[in-house]
C-alpha positions in Angstrom: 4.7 -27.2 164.8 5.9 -23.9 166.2 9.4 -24.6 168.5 11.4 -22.2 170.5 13.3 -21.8 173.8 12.8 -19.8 176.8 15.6 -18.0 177.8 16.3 -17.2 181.6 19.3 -14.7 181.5 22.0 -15.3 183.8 24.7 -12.6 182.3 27.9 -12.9 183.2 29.2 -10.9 180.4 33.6 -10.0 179.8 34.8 -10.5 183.2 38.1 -8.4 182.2 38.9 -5.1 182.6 39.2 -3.5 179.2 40.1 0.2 180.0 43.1 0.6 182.1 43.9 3.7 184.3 46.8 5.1 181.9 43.9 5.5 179.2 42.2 8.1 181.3 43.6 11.4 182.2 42.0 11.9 185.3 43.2 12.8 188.7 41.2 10.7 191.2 43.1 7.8 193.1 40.2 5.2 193.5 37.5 4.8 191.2 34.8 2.4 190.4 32.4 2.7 187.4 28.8 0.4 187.4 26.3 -0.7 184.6 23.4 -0.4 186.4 21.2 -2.0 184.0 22.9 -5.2 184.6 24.5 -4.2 188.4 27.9 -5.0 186.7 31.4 -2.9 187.5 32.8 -1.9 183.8 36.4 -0.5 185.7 37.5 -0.1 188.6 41.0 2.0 189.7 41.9 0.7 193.6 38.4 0.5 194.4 38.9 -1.5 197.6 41.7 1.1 198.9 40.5 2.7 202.5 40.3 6.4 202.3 39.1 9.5 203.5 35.3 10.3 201.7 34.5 14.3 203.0 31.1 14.6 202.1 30.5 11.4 201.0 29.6 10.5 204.3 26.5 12.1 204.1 25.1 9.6 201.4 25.2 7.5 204.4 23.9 10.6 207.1 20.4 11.1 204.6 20.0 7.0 204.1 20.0 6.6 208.1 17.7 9.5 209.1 15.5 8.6 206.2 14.7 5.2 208.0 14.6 6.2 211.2 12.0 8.8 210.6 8.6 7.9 209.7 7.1 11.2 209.6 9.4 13.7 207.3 7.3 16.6 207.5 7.7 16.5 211.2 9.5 20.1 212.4 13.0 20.6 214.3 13.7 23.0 216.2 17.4 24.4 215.5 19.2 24.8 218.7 22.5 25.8 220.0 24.2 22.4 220.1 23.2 21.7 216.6 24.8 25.0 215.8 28.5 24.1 217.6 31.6 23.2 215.8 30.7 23.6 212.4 31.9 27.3 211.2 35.0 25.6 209.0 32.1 23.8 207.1 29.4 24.7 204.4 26.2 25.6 206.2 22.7 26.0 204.5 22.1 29.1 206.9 20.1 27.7 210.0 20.1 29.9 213.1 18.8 29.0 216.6 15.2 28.6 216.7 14.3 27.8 213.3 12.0 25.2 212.2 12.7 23.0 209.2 11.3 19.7 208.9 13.2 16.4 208.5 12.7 16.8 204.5 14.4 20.5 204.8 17.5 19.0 206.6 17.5 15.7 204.3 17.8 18.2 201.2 20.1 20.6 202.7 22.3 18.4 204.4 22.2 16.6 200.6 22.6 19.4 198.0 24.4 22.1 199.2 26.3 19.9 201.8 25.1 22.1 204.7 26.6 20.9 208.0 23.9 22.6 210.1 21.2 20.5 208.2 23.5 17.5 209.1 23.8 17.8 212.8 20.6 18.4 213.2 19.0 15.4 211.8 21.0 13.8 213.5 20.3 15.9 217.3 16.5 14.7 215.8 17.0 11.6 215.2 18.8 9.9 217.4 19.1 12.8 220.7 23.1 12.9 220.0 25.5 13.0 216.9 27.7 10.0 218.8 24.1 7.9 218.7 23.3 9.0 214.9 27.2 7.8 214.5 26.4 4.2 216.2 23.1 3.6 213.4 25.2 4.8 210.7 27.6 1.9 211.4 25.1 -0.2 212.5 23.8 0.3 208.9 27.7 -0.5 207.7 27.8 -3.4 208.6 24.0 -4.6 207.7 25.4 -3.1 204.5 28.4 -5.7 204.7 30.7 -2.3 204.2 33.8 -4.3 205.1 35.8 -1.6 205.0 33.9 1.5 206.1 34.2 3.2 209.7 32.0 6.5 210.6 32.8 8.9 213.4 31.0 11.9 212.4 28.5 12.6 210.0 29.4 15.4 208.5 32.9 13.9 206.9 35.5 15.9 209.2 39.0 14.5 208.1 39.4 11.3 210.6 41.3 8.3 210.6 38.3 6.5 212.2 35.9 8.0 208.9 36.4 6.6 206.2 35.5 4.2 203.2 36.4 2.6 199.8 34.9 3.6 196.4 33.5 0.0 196.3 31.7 0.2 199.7 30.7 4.1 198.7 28.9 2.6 195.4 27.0 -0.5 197.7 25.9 1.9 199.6 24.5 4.2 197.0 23.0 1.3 195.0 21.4 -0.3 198.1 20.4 3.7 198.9 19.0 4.4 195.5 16.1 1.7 196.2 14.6 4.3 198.7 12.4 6.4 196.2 12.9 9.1 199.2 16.5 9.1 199.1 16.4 9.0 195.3 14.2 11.9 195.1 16.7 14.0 197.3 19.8 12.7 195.8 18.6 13.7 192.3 17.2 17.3 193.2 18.8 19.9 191.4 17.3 22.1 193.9 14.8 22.3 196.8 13.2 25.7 198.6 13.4 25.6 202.2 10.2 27.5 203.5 11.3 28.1 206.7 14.2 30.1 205.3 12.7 31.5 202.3 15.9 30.3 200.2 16.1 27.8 197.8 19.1 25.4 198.1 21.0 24.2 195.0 23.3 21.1 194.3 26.5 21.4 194.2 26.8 20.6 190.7 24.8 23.8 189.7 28.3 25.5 190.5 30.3 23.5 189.0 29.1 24.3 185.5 28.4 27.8 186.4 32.0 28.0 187.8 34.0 25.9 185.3 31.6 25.5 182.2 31.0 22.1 182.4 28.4 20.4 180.7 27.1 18.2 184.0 23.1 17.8 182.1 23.7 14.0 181.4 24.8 13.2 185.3 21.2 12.3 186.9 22.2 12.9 190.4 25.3 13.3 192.9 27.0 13.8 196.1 30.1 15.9 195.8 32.2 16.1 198.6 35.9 18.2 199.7 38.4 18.2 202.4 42.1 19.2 202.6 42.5 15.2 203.9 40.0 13.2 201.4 40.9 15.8 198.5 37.8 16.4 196.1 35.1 13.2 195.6 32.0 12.4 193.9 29.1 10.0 193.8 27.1 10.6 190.8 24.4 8.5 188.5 23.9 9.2 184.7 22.2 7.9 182.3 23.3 7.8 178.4 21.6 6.0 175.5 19.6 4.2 177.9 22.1 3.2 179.8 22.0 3.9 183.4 25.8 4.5 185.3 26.8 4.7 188.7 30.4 6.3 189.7 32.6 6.7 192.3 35.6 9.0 192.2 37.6 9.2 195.6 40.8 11.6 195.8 41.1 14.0 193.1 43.5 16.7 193.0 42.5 19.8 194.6 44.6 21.8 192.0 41.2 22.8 190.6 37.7 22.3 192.2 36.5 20.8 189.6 39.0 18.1 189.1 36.0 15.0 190.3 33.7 16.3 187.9 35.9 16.7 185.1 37.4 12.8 186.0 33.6 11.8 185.9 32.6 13.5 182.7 35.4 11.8 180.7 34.9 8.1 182.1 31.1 8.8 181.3 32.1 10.1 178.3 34.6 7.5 177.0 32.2 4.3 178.2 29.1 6.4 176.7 31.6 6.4 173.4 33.1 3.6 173.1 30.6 0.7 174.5 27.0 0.3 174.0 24.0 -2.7 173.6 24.8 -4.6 170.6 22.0 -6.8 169.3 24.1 -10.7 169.5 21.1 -13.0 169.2 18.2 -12.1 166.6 14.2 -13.0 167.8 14.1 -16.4 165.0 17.9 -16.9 164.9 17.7 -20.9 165.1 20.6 -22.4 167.6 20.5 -26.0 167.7 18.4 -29.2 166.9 17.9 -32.1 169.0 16.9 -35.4 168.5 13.8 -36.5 169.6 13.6 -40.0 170.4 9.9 -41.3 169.8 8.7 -38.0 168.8 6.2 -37.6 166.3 8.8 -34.9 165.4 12.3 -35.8 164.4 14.1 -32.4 165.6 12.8 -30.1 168.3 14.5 -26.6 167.3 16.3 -23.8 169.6 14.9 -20.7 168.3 15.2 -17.5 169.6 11.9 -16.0 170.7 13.3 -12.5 170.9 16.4 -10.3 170.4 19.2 -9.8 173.1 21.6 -7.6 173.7 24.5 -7.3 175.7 26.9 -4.1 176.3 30.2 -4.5 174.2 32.7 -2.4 172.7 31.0 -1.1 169.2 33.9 -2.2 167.1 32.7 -5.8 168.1 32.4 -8.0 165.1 29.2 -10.0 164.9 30.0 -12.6 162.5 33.2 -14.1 164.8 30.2 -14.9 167.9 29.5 -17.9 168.2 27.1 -20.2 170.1 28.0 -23.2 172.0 24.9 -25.4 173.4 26.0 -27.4 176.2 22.8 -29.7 177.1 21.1 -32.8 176.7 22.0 -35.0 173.2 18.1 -35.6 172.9 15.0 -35.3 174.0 12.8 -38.3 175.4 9.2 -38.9 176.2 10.1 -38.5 180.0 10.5 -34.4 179.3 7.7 -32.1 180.2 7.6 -28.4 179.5 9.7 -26.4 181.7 12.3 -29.0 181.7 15.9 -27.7 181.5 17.5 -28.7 178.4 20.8 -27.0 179.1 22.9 -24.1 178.4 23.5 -21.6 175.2 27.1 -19.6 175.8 27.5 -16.8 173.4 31.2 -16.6 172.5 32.9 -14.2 171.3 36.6 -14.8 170.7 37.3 -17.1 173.2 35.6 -15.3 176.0 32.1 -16.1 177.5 29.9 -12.9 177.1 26.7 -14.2 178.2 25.4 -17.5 179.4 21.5 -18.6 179.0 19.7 -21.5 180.9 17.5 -23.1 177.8 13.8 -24.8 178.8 11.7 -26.9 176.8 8.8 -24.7 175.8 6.2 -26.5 175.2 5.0 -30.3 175.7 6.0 -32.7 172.6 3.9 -35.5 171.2 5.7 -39.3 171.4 4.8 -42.8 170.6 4.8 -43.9 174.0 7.8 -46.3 173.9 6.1 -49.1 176.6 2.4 -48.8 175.1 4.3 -49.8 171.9 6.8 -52.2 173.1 3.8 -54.2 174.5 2.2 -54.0 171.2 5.4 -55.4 169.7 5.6 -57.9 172.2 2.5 -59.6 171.8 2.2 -59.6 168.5 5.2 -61.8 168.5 3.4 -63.9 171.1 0.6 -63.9 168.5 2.6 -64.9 165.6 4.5 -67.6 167.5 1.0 -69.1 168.7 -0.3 -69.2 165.4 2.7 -71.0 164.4 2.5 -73.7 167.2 -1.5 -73.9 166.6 -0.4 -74.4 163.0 2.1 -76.8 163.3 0.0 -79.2 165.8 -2.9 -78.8 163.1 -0.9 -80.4 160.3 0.8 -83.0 162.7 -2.6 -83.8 163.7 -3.7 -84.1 160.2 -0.8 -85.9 158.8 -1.5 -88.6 161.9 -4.9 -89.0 160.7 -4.2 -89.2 156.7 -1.2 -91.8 157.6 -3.5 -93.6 159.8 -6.4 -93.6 156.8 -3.7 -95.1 154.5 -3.1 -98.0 156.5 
């Protein structure tokens, strides 16, 4: 009979920090670094540190006006006020009396980081910047961004806007589930009609600019001010691995100092770690007893292959696997049951943990039905004997009586 275990994967993979912030020669003063596949932080350099985040702010700007718009082909009318304090600040080009729609100023206030396209989604949204500002950190703290404040949405220097790289990356996760917001976010570039131009991220310049190779990062926000110094949200995905990073506070010595800090944490993660196969499909991990079973052993088998993401120099043969769980299996267990746990260990340290389930319903001589059975024939053999024994007293009575 065919036996195996279904495996419900709760991963809580190495828990420890294995690159430190001397190994990488970047610039940036907060950083955080996700696995996306698995939602799980790989480093992290003061992530929880409050600082100023420029442009960033505009991740959470296009989120906002993207749920508080239903109709994004809907046209705004540029107008003075929209227009006002923004000359110190990149600007896709709007002048009074244009007519972009919300999906012009969602990609312009995105890619090139145009602070016309910014203020007025928010004029359109909301009838005020200060009332855009209120639903942005209404959305902070639906969010549960502890430590985020807005003020503007542009990402003016403030000491009321600002953010952590840890709150930055919720935010773009939770943002990234939008399939608007992703489309925008991962534009290279967009052509606003009612301007006849065609608007380019910001990235585009920085590998025109500084010949950097920027084809494997997927998407990104890029942000600059003489306060928050240079930043950068980006996604990328390598050998099938999807990333999500945060760089805050880069050195403005050279523009592309968030870029270049990015490219060599993708690239040393992209290097260096990677999905390593640690259980094969058929790989048996355990018998148990089975009490009553017409079977002796019901066997843990692996009904497929898993694999986690370690450090390629990881050495197979020292994993091990620990099965913490029932010592047997009675006739009470039905299919689905839990049975218990498998750890996979790998020098000491947990790297993935695995609720087991019986699979499939086992066949047992019923341990009452045959109790009973036992039972009465002992009755039965212990009657016979009395009916036995009272036949031959009863006989000997009679041949003692004959013989007298």
């Amino acid at each position: 009979m065919k036996k195996g275990f279904k495996i419900f994967l709760m991963l809580i993979l190495l828990q420890i920090n294995i690159v430190y912030a001397e190994e990488f020669n970047i610039t940036s003063k907060s950083v955080i670094l996700y696995n996306m596949n698995e939602n799980k932080v790989l480093y992290e350099l003061k992530s929880d540190e409050k600082l100023q985040i420029a442009s960033l702010t505009k991740i959470m700007t296009v989120i906002t006006a993207i749920e508080h718009n239903d109709d994004l082909s809907k046209e705004v009318v540029i107008t003075k006020d929209m227009l006002k304090g923004i000359s110190e600040y990149t600007q896709v080009g709007f002048k009074e009396g244009d007519k972009p729609t919300i999906k012009d100023l969602l990609y312009g206030s995105m890619l090139p980081s145009g602070a016309d396209a910014v203020n007025a989604l928010a004029v359109s949204t909301s009838g005020s910047v200060s009332k855009f500002v209120e639903l942005m950190n209404e959305e902070a703290k639906k969010l549960k961004l502890d430590h985020t404040l807005f003020d503007n949405p542009i990402g003016m220097d403030s000491d009321h806007n600002y953010s952590t790289a840890s709150d930055i990356a919720k935010l773009l996760i939770y943002s990234l589930k939008n399939k608007t917001f992703k489309e925008v976010f991962t534009a290279r570039e967009y052509k606003i009609e009612c301007l006849n131009k065609t608007v380019k991220t910001t990235l585009v310049s920085y590998s025109r600019s500084y010949g950097l190779d920027v084809s494997q990062i997927t998407g990104a926000k890029s942000g600059f001010t003489d306060g928050a110094g240079l930043c950068l949200a980006s996604t990328s995905t390598i050998d099938d691995v999807n990333y999500l990073l945060i760089t805050l506070g880069a050195s403005t010595k050279s523009r592309s100092n968030a870029v270049r800090d990015s490219l060599e944490i993708y690239d040393y993660y992209s290097t260096n770690y990677g999905y390593q196969v640690v259980l094969k499909k058929g790989q048996k991990i355990k018998n148990i007893p089975i009490k009553w079973g017409h079977d002796k052993e019901y066997s843990l088998v692996a009904d497929k292959d898993v694999s986690l993401y370690l450090s390629n120099d990881i050495r197979r043969n020292r994993i091990k696997y620990v099965f913490d769980g029932v010592d047997e299996i009675n006739y009470k267990m039905k299919k689905g049951d839990k049975l218990g746990t498998v750890k996979i260990v790998y020098e000491n340290e947990t790297l993935s943990t695995y609720d087991v389930y019986l699979d499939q319903d086992l066949k047992f001589y019923h341990p009452v039905l045959y109790g009973t059975i036992f039972v009465l024939f002992v009755v039965m053999v212990y009657s016979f004997r009395y009916v036995f024994q009272a036949y031959r007293y009863k006989r000997n009575r009679k041949s003692n009586h004959l013989q007298k």
